[in-house]
C-alpha positions in Angstrom: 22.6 -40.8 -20.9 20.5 -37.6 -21.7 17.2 -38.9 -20.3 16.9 -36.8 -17.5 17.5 -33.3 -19.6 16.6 -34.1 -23.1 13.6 -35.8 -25.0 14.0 -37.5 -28.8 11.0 -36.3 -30.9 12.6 -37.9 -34.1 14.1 -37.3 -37.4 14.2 -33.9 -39.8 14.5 -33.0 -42.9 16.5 -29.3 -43.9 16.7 -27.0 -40.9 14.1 -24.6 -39.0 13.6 -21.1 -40.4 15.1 -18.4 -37.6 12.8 -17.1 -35.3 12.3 -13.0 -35.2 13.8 -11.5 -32.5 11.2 -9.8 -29.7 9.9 -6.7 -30.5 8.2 -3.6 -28.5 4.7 -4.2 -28.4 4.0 -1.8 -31.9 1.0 0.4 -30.1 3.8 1.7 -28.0 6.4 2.5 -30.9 8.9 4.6 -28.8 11.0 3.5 -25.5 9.4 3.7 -22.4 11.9 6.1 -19.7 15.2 4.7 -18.9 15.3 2.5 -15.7 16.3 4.3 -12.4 17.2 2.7 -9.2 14.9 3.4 -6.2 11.9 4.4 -8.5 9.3 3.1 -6.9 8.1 0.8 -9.8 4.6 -1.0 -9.9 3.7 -4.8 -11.4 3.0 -3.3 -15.4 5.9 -0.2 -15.4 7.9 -0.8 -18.7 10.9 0.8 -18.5 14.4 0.7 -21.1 18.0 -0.1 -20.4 21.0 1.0 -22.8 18.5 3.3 -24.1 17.1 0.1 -26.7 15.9 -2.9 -24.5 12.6 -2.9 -22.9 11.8 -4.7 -19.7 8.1 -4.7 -17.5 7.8 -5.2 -14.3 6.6 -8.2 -13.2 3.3 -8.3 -11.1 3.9 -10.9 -9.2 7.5 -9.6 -8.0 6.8 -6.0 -8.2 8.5 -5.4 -4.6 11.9 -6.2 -6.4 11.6 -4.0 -9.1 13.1 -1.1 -7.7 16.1 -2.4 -6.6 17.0 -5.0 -9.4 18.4 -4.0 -12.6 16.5 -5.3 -15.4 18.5 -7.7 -17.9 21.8 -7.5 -14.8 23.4 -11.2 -14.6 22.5 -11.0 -10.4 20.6 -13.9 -9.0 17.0 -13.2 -9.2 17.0 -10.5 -11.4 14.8 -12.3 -14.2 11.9 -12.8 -11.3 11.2 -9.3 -11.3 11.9 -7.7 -14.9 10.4 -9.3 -17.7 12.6 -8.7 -21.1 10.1 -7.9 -23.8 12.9 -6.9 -26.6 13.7 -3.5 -28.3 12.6 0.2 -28.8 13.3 3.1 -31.1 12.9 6.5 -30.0 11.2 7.8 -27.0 7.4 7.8 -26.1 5.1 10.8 -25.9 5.3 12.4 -22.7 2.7 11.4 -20.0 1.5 13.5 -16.9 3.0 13.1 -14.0 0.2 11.3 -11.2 -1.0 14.2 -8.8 -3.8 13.4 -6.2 -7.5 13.9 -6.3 -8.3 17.4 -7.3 -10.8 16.9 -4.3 -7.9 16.7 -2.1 -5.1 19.2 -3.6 -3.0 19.5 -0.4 -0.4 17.4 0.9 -1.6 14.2 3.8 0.3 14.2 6.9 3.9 13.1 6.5 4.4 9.4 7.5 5.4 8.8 10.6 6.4 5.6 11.6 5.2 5.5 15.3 1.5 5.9 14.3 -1.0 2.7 13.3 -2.0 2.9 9.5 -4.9 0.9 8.1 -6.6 0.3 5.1 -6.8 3.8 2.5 -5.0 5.6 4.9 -2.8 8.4 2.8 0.6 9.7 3.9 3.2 11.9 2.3 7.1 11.3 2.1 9.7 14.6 1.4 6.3 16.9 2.0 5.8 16.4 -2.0 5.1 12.5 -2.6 1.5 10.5 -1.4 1.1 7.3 -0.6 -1.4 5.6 0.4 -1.9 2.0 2.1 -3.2 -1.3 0.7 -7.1 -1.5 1.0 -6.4 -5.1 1.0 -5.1 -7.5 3.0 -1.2 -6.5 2.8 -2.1 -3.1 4.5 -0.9 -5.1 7.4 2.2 -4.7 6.1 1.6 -0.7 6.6 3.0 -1.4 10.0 5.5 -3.9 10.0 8.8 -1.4 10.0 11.5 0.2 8.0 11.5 -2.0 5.1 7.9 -1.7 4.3 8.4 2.1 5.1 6.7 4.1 2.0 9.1 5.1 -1.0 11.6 4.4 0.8 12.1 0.8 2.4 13.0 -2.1 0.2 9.5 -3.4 0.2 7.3 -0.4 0.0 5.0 -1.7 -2.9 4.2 -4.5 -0.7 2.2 -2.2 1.4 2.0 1.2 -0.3 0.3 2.3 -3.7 2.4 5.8 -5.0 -0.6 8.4 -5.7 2.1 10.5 -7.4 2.8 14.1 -6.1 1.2 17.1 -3.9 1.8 20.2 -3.3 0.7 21.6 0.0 -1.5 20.4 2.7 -5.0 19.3 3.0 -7.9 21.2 4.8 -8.5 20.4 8.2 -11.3 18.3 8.6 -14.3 19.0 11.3 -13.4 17.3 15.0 -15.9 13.9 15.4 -18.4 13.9 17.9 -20.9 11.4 19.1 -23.5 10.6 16.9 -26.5 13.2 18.0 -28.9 10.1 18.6 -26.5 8.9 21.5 -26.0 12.6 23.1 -24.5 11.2 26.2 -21.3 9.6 27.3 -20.8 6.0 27.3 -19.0 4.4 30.4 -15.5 4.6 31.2 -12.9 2.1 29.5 -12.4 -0.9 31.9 -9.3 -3.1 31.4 -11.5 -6.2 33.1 -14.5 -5.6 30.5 -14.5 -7.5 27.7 -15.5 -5.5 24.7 -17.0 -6.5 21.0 -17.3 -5.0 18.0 -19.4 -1.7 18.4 -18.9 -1.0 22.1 -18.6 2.2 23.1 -16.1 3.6 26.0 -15.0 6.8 27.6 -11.7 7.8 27.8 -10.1 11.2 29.2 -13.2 12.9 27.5 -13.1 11.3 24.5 -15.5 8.4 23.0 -14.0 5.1 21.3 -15.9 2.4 19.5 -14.3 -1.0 19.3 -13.9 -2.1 15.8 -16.5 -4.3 13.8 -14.1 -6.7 12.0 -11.7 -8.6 12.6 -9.2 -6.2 14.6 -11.6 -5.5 16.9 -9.8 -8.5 19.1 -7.5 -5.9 19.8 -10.0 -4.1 22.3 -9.2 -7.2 24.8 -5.6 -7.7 24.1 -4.1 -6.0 27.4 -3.0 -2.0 28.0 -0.7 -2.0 25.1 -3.9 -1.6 22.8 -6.4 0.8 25.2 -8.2 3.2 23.8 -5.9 6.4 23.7 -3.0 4.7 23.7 0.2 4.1 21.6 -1.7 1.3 19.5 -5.4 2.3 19.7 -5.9 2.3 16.3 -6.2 -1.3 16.0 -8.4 -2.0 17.8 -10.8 1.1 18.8 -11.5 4.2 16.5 -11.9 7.6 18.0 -15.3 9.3 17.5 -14.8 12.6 19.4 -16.2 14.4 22.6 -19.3 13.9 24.5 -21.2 15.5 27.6 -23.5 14.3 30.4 -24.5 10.2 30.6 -26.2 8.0 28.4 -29.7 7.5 29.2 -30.0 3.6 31.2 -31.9 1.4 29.2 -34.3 -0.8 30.5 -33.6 -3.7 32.4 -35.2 -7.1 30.4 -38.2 -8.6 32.0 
């Protein structure tokens, strides 16, 4: 017996001298801030426990770190909180993230009904920005509740914490049609099939069907029209327009 668990390396002499116990890494001589449920914690975050034992959050499991307590006996708790060993004291105060001085105010507050994509920013509570993934998990953005930013289990998933704001942001210009294209393009047809850089009119308002790869959207029935409750997939709105376009010639 033994052979499935153990392996015989051979004989010794005397015994092994004891291992040191883990320490905090020693360019960080303090303990990081104590853990706190529901903090939305990112792969890297160190935080302490009992005021003495430091954990990091694990990259790879980050969407678990706020809701499992580092170094608890739960099942799974050891996938996302990585035990590095032991602090003294506290570390030196850090500021707290704010936005980009370029945009002081406050985004819109999220709102679960709209279509978010890639580097779109919201704000929770009117005081905390988010924004979502510029890569491919910002289609998590959209997928409910749980992936809600701050505040559904799996936020991290699809939301990176810019850190807080205090107001609201400056109303950007309305979009209009590029001046080289001054009239309006024809009017959205359910029958048409549409690829990436078509342009349609709807209710007054010009839409182009997206370059990439949600631009399959533009033909996938009424739920996804321009103007409608999931536009944004497919079709992004570029603003007003007057008149017609000019008819191009036919090919010879």
């Amino acid at each position: 017996g033994g052979h499935l668990g153990w392996n015989k390396i051979g004989p010794c002499v005397g015994s092994l001298p004891p291992t040191a116990a883990p320490t905090f890494d020693a360019d960080a001589p303090g303990c990081p801030p104590e853990y706190v449920a529901g903090t939305p914690y990112q792969g890297g975050d160190k935080v302490a426990v009992d005021d003495r034992v430091v954990y990091r959050c694990d990259r790879l499991h980050e969407a678990h770190c706020p809701h499992r307590i580092p170094g608890a006996s739960s099942p799974g708790d050891d996938d996302a909180w990585i035990r590095l060993g032991v602090c003294t004291g506290t570390l030196a105060p850090t500021a707290s993230p704010a936005l980009d001085p370029d945009s002081p105010g406050c985004p819109d507050d999220y709102n679960p009904a709209i279509a978010y994509g890639k580097g779109d920013k919201v704000a929770v509570d009117g005081s905390r920005a988010y924004m979502c993934k510029r890569d491919d998990d910002a289609a998590f953005c959209n997928a409910g509740p749980r992936y809600a930013p701050g505040t559904g289990l799996y936020s991290d998933v699809a939301w990176v914490w810019l850190g807080s704001c205090v107001g609201t942001l400056a109303p950007t210009a309305a979009p209009t049609v590029d001046l080289e294209a001054p009239g309006c393009p024809e009017e959205y047809s359910s029958a048409a099939k549409y690829e990436g850089g078509d342009k349609v009119l709807v209710g007054g308002l010009v839409y182009v069907c997206k370059w990439d790869e949600y631009g399959a959207y533009c033909n996938a029935g009424p739920m996804f029209a321009p103007g409608g409750d999931n536009s944004d997939l497919g079709w992004i709105k570029m603003g007003s327009c007057r008149g017609s376009l000019a008819p191009v010639a036919s090919p010879l």
